[in-house]
Each structure stands twice: as structure tokens, then as C-alpha cells.
C-alpha positions in Angstrom: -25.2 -113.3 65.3 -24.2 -111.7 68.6 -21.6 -110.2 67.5 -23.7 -108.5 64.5 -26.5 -107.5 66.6 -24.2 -105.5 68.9 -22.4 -104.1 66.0 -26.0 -102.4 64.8 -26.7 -101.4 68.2 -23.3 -99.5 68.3 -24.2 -98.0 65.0 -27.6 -96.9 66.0 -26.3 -95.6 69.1 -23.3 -93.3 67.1 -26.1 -92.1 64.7 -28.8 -90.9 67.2 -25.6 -89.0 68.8 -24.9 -87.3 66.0 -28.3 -86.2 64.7 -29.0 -85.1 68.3 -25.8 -83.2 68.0 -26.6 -81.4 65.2 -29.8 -80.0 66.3 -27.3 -78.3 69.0 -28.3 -74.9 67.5 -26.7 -71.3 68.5 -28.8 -68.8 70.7 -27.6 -65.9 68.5 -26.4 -65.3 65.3 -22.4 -66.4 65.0 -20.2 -63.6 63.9 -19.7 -63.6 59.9 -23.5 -65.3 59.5 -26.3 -62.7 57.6 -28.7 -63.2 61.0 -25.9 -60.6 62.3 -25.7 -58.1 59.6 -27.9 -55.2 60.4 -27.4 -52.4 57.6 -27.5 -48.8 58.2 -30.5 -47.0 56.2 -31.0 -44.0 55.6 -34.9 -42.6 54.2 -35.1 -41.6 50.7 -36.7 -37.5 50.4 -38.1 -38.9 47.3 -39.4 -42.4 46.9 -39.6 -42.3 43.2 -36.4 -41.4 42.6 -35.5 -44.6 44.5 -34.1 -47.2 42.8 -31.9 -50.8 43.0 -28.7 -51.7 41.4 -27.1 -55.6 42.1 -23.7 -56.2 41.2 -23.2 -60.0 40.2 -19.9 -60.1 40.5 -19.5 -58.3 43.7 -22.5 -60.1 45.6 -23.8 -56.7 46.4 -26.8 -54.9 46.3 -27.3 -51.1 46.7 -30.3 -49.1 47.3 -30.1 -45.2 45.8 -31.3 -42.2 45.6 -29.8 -40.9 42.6 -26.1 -41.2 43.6 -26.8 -41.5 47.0 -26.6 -44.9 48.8 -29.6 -45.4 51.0 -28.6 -49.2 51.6 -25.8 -51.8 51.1 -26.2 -55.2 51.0 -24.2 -58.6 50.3 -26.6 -60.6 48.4 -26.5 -64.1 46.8 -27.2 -63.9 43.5 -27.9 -66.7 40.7 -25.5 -69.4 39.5 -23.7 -69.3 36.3 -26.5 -72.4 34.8 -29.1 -70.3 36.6 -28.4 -66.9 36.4 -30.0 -63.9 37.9 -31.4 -61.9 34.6 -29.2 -59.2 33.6 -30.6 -55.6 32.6 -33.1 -52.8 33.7 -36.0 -54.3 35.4 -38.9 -53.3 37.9 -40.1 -54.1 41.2 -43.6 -56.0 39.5 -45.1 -57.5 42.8 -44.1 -57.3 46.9 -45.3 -60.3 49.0 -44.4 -59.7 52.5 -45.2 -63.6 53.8 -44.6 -65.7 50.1 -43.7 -69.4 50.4 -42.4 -71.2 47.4 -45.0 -72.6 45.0 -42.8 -75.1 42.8 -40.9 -78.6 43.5 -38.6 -78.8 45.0 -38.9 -76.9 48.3 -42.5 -76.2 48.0 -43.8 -74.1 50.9 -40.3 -73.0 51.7 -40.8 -69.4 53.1 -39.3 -66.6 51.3 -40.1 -63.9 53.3 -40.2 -60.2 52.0 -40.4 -61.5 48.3 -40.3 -58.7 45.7 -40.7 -59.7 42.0 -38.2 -58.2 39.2 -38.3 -60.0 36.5 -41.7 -62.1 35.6 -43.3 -63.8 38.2 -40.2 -66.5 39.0 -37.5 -64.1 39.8 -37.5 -61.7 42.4 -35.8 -60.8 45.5 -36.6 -62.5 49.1 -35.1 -63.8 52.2 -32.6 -66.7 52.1 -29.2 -68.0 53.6 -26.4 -65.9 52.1 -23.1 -67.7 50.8 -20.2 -66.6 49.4 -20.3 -67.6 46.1 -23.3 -67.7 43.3 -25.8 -70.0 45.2 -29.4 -69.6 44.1 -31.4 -70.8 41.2 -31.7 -67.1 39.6 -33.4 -64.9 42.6 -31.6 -62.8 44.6 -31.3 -63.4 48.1 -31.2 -61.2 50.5 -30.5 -61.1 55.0 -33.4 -60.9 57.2 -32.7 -57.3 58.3 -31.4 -56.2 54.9 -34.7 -57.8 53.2 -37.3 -56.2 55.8 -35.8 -53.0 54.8 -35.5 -53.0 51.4 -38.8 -54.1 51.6 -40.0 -50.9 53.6 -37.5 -48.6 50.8 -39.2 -49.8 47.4 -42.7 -49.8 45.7 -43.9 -51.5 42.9 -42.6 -50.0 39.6 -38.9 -49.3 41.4 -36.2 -49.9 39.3 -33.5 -53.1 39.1 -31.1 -53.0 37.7 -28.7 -56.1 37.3 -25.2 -55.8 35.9 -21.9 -57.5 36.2 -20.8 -54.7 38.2 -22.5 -51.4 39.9 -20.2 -47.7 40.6 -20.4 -48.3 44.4 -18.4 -51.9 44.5 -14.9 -50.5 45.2 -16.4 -47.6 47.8 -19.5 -48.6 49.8 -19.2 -52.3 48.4 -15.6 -52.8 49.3 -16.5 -51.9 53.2 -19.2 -54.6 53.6 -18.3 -57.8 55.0 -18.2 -60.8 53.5 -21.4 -63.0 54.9 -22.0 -66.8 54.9 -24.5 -69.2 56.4 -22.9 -72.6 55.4 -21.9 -73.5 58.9 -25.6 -72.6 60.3 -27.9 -76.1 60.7 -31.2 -75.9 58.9 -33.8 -75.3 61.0 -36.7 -78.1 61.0 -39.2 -78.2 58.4 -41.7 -77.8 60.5 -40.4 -75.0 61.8 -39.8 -73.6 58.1 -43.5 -74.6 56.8 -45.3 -73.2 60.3 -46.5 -69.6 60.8 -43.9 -68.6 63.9 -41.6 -68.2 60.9 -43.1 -65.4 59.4 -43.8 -63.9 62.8 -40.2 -64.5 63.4 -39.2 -63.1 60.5 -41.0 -59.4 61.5 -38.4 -59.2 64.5 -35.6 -59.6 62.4 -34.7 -63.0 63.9 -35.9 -66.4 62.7 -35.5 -69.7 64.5 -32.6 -69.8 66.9 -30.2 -67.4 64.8 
């Protein structure tokens, strides 16, 4: 009995270490996460001709004006049993501060939320990955998101294709982005206001 209650303190002890050492977070943004990708934009002459084009295959999204590229993105797009809808769609709704009204992940923030393609799909903050990740949105960096949100309206043009003219030129130059090795910050981080105040400085959390 000794034996087995030292044995469960050694166990507790080894498991307190290691959720204490996981909430070890960074106090910036680790090279090749999207909390460090800070695209270039440029300002459209004429905001109606504005409109957004997301390669699937490519991970990429690109802002234009006519054939010229205001803004690049990576972008995690839906997976292949949830895919992000395919075709010519329209910016329907922008929600700067939108949490997540379904199970599960209810009240999960998604931060500069612009809805594409009926109320369920749109395109918002979230960790990027390299690979098809989401269940059918697009997600988008902090500072990528905040100013895609400044470039469109409501009634702006998406489209969604396999694959967009820009991914081997302005596509091919953007670097690949993931936030798999980044912790998750604490829900009550994630389901509290400071987030979206966060969120406004381009940072969030500790990244």
C-alpha cells in the first residue's frame, strides 16, 4: 500500500510538471507562426472594383483590384468532408467581434468574421495550418484578417476556386505559415473580452 501510494504521488507530481510546462507560452510570435505574418497592403482607388479570390489548393487568398493585388494571404481553407464552397460568392455580413454560436466551440471568438456564403460560412480569424483544417470557413491571420476586413464591404465579391492566376507569382512568394506548435490559450482567456481588445492590436494572448 506504500509502495502504491508513493507510486500516485510520483504520478501526480510528473503531471502537474507537465501541465505547468505547457502553459510556458512565448512572449512573441515564433518565426513561421501567422501571429508574425504582417502583409503588405496597398488601398484600393476604387472600392467597388475590389474583390476576393481564394485558391484551395494553394491555401492562398488574394485581394484585387482588377488585376492588381492589394493583398496576399495564406489561408486555411475547409477540409475535403467539409469543404469551403466553391464558386462566385459575396461578402453578405462583417462582424468585427463574432464568437461562435454552435456546439462544439460555442463562444469561440472569431474575430473579423465576414460571411460569403449563407450565414455558416464566412471568413474570420483562426490558427493557420498547413494543410486543409477547418470545417468549411476560411481562416484567415490576425493582421491579414483586420485588414481584409478594412479592404471589403458588404456585396464584395468571393470567389473560391481550386486555383486563382496569382498562385505561381504573388502566391509562390508567401511563406508557408503554421500554428500547430503554438499552446492554446486558456478558455477563459478565449471566452473574455481582452481577446477582442487584443485582437484590435494585431496581437492576441501571449503571441
Amino acid at each position: 500500500m506504500k509502495n502504491l501510494s508513493k507510486i500516485l504521488a510520483a504520478t501526480a507530481l510528473a503531471i502537474g510538471a507537465s501541465v505547468l510546462s505547457s502553459c510556458n507560452t512565448p512572449s512573441s510570435a515564433p518565426s513561421g507562426s501567422a501571429f508574425s505574418f504582417d502583409p503588405p497592403v496597398t488601398q484600393p482607388s476604387n472600392r467597388s472594383a475590389v474583390r476576393v479570390a481564394i485558391s484551395t489548393s494553394a491555401q492562398k487568398m488574394y485581394i484585387v483590384e482588377g488585376d492588381k493585388v492589394l493583398l496576399a494571404s495564406p489561408v486555411g481553407v475547409g477540409k475535403a468532408a467539409t469543404p469551403t464552397p466553391k464558386g462566385t460568392h459575396r461578402i453578405t455580413s462583417k462582424t468585427k467581434f463574432r464568437r461562435r454560436q454552435s456546439q462544439p466551440g460555442r463562444g469561440y471568438p472569431m474575430t473579423y468574421w465576414m460571411s460569403f456564403y449563407s450565414p455558416a460560412y464566412g471568413m474570420h480569424w483562426g490558427f493557420i495550418k498547413p494543410y486543409p483544417c477547418t470545417a468549411g470557413c476560411v481562416r484567415m491571420p490576425l493582421n491579414t484578417a483586420r485588414k481584409a476586413f478594412d479592404l471589403v464591404k458588404v456585396g464584395t465579391k468571393v470567389n473560391v476556386a481550386t486555383s486563382q492566376p496569382w498562385d505561381s507569382t504573388v502566391g509562390a512568394s508567401l511563406p508557408s505559415l503554421d500554428d500547430s506548435p503554438l499552446p492554446n490559450p486558456p478558455a477563459s482567456y478565449m471566452q473574455s473580452s481582452k481577446v477582442f481588445q487584443d485582437a484590435e492590436k494585431g496581437k492576441m494572448w501571449n503571441f
